[in-house]
PDB file of N, CA, C and O in Angstrom:
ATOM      1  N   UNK A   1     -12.053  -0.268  -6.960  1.00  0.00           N
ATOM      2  CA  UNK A   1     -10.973   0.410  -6.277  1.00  0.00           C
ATOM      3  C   UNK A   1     -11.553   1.103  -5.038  1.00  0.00           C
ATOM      4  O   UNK A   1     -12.755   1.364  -5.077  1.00  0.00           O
ATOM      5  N   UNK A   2     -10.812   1.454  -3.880  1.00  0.00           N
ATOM      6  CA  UNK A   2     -11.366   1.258  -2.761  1.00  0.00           C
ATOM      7  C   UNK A   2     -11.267   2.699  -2.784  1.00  0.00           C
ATOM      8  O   UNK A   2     -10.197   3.083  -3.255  1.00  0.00           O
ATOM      9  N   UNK A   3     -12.256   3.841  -2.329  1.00  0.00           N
ATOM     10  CA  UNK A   3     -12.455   5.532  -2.003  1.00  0.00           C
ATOM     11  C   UNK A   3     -11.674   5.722  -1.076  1.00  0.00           C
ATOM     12  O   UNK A   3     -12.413   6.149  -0.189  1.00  0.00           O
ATOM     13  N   UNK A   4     -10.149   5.675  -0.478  1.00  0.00           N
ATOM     14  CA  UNK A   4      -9.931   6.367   0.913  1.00  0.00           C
ATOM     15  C   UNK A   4     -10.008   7.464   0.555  1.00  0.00           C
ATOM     16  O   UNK A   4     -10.559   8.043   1.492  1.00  0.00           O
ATOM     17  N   UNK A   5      -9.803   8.200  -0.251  1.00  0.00           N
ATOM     18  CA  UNK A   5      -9.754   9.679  -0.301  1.00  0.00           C
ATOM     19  C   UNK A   5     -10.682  10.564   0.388  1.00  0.00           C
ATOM     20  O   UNK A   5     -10.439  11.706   0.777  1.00  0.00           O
ATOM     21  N   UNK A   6     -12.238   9.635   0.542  1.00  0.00           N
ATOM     22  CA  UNK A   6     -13.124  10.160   1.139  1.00  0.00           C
ATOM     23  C   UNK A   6     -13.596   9.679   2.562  1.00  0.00           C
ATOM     24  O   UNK A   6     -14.428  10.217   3.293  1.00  0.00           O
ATOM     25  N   UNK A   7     -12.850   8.516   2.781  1.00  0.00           N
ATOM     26  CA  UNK A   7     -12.758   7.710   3.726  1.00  0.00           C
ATOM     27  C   UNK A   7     -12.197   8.462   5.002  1.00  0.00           C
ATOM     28  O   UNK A   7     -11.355   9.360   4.975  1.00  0.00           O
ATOM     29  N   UNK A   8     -12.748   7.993   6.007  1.00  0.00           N
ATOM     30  CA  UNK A   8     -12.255   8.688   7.684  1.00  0.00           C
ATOM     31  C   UNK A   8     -10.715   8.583   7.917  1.00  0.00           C
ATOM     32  O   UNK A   8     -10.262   8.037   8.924  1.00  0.00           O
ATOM     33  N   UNK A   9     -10.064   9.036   7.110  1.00  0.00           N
ATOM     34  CA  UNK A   9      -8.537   8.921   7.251  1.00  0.00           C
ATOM     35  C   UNK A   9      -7.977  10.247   7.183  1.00  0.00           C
ATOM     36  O   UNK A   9      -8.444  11.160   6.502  1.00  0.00           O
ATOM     37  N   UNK A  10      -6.684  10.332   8.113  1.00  0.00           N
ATOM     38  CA  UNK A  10      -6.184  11.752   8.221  1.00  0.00           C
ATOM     39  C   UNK A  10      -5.515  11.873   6.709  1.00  0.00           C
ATOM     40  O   UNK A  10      -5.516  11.111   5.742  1.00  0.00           O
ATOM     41  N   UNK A  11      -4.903  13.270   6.968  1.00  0.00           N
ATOM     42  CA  UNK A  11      -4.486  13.485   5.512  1.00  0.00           C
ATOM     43  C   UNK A  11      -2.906  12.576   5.067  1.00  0.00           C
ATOM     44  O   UNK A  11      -2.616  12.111   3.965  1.00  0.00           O
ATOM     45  N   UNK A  12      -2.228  12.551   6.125  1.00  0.00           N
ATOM     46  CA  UNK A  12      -1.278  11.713   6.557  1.00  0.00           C
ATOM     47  C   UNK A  12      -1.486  10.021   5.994  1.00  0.00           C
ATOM     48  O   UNK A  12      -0.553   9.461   5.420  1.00  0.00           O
ATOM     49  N   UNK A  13      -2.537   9.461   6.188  1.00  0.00           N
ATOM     50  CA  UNK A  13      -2.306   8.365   5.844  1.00  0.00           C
ATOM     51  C   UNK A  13      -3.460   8.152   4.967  1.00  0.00           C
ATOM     52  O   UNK A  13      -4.105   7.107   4.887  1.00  0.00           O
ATOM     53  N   UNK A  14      -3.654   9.185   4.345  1.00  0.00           N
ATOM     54  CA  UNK A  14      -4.592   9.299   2.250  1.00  0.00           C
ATOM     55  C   UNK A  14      -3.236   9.107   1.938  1.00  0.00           C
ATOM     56  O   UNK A  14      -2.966   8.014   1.440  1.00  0.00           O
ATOM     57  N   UNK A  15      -2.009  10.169   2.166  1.00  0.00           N
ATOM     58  CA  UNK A  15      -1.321  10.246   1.084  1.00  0.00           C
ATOM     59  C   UNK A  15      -0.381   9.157   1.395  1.00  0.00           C
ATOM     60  O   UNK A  15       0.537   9.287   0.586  1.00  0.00           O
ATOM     61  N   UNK A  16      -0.017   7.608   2.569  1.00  0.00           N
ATOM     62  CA  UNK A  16       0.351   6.689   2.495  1.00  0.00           C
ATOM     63  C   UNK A  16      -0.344   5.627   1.795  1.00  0.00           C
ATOM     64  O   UNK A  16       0.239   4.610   1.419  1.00  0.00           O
ATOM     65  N   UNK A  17      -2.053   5.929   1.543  1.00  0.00           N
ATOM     66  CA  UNK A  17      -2.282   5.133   1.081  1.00  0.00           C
ATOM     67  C   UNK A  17      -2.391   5.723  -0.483  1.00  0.00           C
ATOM     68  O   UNK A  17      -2.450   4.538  -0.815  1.00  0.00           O
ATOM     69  N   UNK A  18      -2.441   6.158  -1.252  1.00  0.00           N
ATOM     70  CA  UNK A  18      -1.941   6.830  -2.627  1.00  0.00           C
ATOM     71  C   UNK A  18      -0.950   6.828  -2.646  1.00  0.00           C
ATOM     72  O   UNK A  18      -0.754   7.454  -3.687  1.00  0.00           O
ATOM     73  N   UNK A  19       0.334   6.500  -2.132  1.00  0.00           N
ATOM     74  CA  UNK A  19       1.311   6.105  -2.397  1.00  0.00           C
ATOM     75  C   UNK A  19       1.275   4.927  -2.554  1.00  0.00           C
ATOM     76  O   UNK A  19       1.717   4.726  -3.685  1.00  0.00           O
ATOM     77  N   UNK A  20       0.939   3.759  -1.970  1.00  0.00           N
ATOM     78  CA  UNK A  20       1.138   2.623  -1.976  1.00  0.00           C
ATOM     79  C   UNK A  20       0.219   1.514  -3.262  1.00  0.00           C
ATOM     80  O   UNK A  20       0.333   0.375  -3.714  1.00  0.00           O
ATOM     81  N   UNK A  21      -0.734   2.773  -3.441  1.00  0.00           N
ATOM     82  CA  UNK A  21      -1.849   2.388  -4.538  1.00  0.00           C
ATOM     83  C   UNK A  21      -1.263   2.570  -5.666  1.00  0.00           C
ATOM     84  O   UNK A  21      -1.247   1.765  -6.597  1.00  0.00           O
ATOM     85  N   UNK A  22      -0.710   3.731  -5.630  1.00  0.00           N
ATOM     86  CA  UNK A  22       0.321   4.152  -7.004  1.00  0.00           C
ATOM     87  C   UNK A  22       1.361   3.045  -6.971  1.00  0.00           C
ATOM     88  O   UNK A  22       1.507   2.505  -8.068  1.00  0.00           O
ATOM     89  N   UNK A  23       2.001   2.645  -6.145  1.00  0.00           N
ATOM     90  CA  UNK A  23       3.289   1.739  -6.316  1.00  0.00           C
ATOM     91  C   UNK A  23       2.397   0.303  -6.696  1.00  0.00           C
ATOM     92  O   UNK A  23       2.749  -0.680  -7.349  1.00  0.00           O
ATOM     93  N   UNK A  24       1.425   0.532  -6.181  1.00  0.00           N
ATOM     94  CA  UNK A  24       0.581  -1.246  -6.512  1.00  0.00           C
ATOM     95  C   UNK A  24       0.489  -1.436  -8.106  1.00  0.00           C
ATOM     96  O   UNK A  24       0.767  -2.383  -8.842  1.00  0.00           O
ATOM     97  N   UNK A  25      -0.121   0.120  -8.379  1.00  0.00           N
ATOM     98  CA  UNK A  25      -0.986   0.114  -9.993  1.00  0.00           C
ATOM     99  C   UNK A  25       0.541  -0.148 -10.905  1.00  0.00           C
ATOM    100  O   UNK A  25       1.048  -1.119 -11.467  1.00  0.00           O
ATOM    101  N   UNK A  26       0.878   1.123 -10.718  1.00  0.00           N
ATOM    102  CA  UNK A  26       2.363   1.306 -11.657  1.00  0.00           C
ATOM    103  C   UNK A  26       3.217   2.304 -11.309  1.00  0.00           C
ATOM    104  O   UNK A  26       2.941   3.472 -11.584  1.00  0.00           O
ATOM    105  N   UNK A  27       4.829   1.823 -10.396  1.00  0.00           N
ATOM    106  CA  UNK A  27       5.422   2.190 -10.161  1.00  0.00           C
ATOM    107  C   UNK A  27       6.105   3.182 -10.495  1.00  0.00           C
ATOM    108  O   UNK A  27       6.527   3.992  -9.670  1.00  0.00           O
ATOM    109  N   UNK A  28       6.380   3.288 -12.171  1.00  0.00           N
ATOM    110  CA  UNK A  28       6.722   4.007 -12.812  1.00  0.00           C
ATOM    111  C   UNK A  28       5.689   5.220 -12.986  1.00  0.00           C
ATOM    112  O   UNK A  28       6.272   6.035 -13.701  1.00  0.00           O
ATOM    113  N   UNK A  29       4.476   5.687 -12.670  1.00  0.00           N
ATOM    114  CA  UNK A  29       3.912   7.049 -12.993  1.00  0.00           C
ATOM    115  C   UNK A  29       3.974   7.238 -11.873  1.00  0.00           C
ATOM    116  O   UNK A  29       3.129   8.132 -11.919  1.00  0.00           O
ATOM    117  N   UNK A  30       4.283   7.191 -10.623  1.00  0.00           N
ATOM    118  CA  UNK A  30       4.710   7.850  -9.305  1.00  0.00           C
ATOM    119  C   UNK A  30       5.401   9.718  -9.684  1.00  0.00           C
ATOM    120  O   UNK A  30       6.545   9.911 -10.094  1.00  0.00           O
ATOM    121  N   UNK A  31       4.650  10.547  -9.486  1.00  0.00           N
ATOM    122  CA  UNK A  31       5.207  11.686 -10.211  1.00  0.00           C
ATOM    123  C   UNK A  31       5.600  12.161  -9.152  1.00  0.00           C
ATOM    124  O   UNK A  31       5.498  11.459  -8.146  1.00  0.00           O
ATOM    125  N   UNK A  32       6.194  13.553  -9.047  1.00  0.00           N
ATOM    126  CA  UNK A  32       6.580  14.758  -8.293  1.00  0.00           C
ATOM    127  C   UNK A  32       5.253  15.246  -7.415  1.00  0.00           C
ATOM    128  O   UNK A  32       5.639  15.641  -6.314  1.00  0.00           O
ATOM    129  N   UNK A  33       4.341  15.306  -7.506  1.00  0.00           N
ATOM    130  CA  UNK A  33       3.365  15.901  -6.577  1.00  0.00           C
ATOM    131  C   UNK A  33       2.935  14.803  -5.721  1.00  0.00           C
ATOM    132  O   UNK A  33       3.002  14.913  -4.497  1.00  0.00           O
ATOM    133  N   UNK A  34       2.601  14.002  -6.154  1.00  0.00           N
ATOM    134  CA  UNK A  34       2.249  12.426  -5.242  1.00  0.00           C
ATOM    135  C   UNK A  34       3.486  12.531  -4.448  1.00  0.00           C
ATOM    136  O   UNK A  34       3.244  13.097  -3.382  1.00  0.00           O
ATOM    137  N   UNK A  35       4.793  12.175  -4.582  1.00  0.00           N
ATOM    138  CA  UNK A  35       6.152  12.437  -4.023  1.00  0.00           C
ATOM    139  C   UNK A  35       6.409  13.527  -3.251  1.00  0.00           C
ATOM    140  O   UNK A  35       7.175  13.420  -2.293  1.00  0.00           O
ATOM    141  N   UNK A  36       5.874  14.583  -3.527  1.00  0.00           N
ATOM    142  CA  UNK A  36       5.721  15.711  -2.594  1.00  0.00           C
ATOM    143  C   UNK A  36       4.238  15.714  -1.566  1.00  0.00           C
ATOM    144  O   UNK A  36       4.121  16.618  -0.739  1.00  0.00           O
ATOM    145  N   UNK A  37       3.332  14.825  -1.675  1.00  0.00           N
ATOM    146  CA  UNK A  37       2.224  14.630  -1.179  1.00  0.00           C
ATOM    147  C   UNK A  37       2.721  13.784   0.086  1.00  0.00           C
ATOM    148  O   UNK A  37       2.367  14.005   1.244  1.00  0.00           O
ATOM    149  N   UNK A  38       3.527  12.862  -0.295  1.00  0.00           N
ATOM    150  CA  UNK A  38       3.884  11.846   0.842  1.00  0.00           C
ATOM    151  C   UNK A  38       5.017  12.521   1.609  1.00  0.00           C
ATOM    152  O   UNK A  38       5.128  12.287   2.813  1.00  0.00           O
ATOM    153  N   UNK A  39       5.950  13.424   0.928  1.00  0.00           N
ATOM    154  CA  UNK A  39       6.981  13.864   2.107  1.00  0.00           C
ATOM    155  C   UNK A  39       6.383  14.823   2.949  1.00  0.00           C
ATOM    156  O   UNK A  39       7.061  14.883   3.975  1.00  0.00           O
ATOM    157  N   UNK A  40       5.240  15.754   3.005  1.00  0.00           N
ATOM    158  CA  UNK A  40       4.269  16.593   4.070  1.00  0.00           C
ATOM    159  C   UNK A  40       4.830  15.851   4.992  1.00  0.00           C
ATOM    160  O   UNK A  40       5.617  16.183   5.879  1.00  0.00           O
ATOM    161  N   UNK A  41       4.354  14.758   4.719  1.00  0.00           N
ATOM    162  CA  UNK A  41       4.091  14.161   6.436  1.00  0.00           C
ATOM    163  C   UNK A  41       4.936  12.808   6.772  1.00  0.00           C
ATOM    164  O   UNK A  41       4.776  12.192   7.826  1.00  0.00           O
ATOM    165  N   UNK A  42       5.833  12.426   5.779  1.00  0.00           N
ATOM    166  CA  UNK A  42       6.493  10.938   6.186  1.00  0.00           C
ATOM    167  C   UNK A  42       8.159  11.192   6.128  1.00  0.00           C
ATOM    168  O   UNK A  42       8.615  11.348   4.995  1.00  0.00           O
ATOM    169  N   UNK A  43       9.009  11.241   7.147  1.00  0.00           N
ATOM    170  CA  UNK A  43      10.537  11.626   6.377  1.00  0.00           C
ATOM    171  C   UNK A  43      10.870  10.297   4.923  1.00  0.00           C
ATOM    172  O   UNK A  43      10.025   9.538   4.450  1.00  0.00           O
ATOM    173  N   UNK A  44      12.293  10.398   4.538  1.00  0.00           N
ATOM    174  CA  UNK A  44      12.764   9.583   3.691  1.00  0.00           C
ATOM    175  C   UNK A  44      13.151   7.967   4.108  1.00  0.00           C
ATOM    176  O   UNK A  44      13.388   7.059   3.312  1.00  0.00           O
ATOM    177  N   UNK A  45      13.143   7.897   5.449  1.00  0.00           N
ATOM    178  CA  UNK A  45      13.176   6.601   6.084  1.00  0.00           C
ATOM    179  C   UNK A  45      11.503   5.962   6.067  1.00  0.00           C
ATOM    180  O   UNK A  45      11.429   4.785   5.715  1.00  0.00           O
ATOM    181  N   UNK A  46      10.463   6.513   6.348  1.00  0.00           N
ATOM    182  CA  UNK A  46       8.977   5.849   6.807  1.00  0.00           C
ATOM    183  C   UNK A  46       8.662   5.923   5.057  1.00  0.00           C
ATOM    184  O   UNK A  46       8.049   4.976   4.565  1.00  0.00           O
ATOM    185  N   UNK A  47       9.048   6.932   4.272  1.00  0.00           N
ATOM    186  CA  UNK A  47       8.364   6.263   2.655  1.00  0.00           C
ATOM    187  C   UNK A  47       8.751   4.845   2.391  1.00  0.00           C
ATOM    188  O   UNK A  47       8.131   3.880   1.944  1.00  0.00           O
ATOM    189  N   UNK A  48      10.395   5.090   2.956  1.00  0.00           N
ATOM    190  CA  UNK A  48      10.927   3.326   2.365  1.00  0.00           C
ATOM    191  C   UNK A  48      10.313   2.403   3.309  1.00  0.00           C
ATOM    192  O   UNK A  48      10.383   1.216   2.990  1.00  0.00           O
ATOM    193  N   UNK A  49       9.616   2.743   4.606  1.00  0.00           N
ATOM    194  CA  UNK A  49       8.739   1.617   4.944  1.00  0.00           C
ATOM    195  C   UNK A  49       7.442   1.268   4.530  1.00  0.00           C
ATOM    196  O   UNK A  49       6.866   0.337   5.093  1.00  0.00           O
ATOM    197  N   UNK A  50       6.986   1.805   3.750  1.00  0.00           N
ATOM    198  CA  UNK A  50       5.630   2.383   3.592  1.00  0.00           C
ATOM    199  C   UNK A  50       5.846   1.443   2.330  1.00  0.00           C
ATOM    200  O   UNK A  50       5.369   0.308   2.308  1.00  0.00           O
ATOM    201  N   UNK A  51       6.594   1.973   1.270  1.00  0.00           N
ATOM    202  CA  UNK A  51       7.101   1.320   0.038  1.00  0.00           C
ATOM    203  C   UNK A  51       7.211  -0.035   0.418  1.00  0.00           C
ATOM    204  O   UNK A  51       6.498  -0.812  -0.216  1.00  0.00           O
ATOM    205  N   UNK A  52       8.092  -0.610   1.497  1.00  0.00           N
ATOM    206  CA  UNK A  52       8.316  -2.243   1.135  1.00  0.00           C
ATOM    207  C   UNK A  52       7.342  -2.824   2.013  1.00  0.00           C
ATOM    208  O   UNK A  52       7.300  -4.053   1.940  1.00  0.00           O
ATOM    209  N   UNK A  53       6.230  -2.079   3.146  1.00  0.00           N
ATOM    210  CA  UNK A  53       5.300  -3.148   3.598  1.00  0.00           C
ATOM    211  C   UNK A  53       4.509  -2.937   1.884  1.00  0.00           C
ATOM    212  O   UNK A  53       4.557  -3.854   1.064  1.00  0.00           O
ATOM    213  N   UNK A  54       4.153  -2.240   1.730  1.00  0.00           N
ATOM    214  CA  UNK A  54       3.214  -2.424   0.271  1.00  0.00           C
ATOM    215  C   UNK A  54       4.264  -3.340  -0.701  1.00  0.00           C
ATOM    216  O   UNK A  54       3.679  -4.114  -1.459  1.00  0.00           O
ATOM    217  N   UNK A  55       5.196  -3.342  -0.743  1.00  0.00           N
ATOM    218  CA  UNK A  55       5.411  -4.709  -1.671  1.00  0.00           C
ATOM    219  C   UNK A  55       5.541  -5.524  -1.215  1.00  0.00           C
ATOM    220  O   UNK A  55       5.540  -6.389  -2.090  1.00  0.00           O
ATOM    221  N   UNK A  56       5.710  -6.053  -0.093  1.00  0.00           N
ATOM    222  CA  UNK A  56       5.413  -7.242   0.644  1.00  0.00           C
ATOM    223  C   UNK A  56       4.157  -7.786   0.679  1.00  0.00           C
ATOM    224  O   UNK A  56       3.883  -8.973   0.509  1.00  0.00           O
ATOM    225  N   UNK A  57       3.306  -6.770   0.933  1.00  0.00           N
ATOM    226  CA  UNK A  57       1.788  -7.516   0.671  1.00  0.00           C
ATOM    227  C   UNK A  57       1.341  -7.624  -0.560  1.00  0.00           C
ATOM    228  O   UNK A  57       0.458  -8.348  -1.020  1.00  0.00           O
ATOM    229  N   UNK A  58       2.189  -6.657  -1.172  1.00  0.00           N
ATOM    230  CA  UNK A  58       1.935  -7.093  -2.757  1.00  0.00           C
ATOM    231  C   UNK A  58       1.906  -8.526  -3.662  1.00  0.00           C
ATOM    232  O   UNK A  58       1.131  -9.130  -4.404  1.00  0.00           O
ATOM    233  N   UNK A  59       3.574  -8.696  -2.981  1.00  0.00           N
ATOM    234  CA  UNK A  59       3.894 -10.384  -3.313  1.00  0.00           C
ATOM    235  C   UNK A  59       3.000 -11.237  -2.309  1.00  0.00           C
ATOM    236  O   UNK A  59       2.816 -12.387  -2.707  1.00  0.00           O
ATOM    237  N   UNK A  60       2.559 -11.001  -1.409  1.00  0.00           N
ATOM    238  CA  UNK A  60       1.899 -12.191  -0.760  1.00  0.00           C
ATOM    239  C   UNK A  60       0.413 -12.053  -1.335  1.00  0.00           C
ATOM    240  O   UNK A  60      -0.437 -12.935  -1.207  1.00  0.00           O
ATOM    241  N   UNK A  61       0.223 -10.924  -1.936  1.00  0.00           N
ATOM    242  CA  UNK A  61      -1.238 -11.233  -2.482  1.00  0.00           C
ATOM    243  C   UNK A  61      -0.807 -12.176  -3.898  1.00  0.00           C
ATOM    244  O   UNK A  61      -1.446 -13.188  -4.184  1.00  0.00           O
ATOM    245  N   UNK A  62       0.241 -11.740  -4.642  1.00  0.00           N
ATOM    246  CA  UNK A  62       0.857 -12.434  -6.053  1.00  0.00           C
ATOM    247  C   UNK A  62       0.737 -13.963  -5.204  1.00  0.00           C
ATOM    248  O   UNK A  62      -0.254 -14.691  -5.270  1.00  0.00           O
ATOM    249  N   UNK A  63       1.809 -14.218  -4.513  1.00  0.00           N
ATOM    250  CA  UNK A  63       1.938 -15.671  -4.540  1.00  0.00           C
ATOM    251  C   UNK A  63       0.890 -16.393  -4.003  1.00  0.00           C
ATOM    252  O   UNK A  63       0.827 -17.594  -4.269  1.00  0.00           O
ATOM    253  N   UNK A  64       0.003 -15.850  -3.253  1.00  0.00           N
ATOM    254  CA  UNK A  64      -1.637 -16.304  -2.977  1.00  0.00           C
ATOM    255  C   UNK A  64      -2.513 -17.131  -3.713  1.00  0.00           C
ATOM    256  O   UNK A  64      -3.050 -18.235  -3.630  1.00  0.00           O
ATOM    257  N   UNK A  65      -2.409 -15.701  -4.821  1.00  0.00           N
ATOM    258  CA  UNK A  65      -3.659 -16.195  -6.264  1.00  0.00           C
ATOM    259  C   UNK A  65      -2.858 -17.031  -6.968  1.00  0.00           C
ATOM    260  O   UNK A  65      -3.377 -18.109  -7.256  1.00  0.00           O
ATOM    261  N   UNK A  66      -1.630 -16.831  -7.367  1.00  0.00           N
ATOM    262  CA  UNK A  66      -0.917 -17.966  -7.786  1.00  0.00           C
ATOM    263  C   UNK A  66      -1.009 -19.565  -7.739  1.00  0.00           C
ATOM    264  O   UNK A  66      -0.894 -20.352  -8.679  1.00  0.00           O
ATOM    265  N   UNK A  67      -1.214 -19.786  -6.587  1.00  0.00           N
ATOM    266  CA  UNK A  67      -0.887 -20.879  -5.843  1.00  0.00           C
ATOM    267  C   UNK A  67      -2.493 -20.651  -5.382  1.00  0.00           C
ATOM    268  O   UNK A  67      -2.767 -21.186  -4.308  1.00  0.00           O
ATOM    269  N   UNK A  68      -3.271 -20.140  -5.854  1.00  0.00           N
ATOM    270  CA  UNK A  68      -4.881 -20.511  -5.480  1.00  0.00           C
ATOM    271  C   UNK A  68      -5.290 -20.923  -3.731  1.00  0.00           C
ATOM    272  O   UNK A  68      -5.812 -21.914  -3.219  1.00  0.00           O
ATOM    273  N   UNK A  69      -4.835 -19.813  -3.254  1.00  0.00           N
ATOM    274  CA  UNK A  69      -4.612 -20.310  -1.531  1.00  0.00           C
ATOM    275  C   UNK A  69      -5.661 -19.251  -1.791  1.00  0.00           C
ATOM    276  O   UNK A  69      -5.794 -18.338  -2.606  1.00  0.00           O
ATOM    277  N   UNK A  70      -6.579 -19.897  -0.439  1.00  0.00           N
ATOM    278  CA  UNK A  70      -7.827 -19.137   0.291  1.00  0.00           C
ATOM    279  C   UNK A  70      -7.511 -18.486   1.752  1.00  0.00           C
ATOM    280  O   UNK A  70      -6.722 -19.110   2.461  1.00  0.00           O
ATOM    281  N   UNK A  71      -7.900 -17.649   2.099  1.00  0.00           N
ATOM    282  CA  UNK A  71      -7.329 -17.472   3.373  1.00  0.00           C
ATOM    283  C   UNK A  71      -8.384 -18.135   4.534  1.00  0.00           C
ATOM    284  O   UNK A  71      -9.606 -18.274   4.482  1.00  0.00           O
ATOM    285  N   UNK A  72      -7.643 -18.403   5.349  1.00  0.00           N
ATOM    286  CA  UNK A  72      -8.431 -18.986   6.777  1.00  0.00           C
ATOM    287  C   UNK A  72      -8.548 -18.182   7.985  1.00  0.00           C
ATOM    288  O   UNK A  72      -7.792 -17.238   8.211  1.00  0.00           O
ATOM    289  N   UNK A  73      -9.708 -18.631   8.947  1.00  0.00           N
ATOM    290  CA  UNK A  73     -10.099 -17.918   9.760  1.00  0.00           C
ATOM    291  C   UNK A  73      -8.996 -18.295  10.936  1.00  0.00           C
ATOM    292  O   UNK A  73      -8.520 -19.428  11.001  1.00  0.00           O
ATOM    293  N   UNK A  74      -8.668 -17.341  11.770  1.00  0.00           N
ATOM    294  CA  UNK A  74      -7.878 -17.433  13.156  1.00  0.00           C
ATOM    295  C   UNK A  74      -8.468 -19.141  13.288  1.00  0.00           C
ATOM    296  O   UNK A  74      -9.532 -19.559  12.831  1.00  0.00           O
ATOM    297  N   UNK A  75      -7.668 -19.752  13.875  1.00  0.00           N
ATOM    298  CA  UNK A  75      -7.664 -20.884  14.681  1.00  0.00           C
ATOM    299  C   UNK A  75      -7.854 -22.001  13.806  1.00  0.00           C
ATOM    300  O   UNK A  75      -8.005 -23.183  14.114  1.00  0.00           O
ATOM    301  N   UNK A  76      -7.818 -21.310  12.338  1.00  0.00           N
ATOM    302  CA  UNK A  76      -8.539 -22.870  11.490  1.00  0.00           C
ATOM    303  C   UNK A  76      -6.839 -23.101  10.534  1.00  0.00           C
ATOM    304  O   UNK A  76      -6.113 -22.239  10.040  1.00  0.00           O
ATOM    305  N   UNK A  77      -6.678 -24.655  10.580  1.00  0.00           N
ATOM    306  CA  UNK A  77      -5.303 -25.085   9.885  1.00  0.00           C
ATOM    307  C   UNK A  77      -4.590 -26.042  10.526  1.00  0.00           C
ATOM    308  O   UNK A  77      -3.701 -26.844  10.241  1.00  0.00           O
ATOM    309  N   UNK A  78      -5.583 -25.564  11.989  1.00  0.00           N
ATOM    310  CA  UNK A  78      -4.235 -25.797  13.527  1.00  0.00           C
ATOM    311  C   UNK A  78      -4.188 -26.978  13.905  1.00  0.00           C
ATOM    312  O   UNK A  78      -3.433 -27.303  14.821  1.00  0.00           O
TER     313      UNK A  78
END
């Protein structure tokens, strides 16, 4: 699991990315302080963006491994 917490990131986007880690792991223990961690700094419109780019990359990492796709370098496919 990847350290941003300690990582060169403002406090602003620790608590986008702990949000999005929490919605990755399990949606359902998303509590009140994490929820109050992310509204500091994001209104109720940028969580719900925050929320569906992380499930978007969520499913594209799902249908990836699924379907056993490797990713390619810029210019290679073409």
């Amino acid at each position: 699991m990847l350290d941003f917490e300690n990582g060169p990131f403002s406090e602003a986007e620790k608590a986008a990315l702990a949000w999005a880690q929490q919605l990755t792991l399990d949606a359902h223990a998303i509590d009140d302080a994490l929820f109050e961690r992310v509204k500091k700094h994001y209104d109720e419109g940028e969580i719900v963006e925050i929320s569906a780019m992380a499930g978007l990359f969520n499913y594209f990492n799902r249908v990836n491994d699924a379907l056993h796709m490797e990713p390619t370098k810029p210019g290679e496919g073409l």
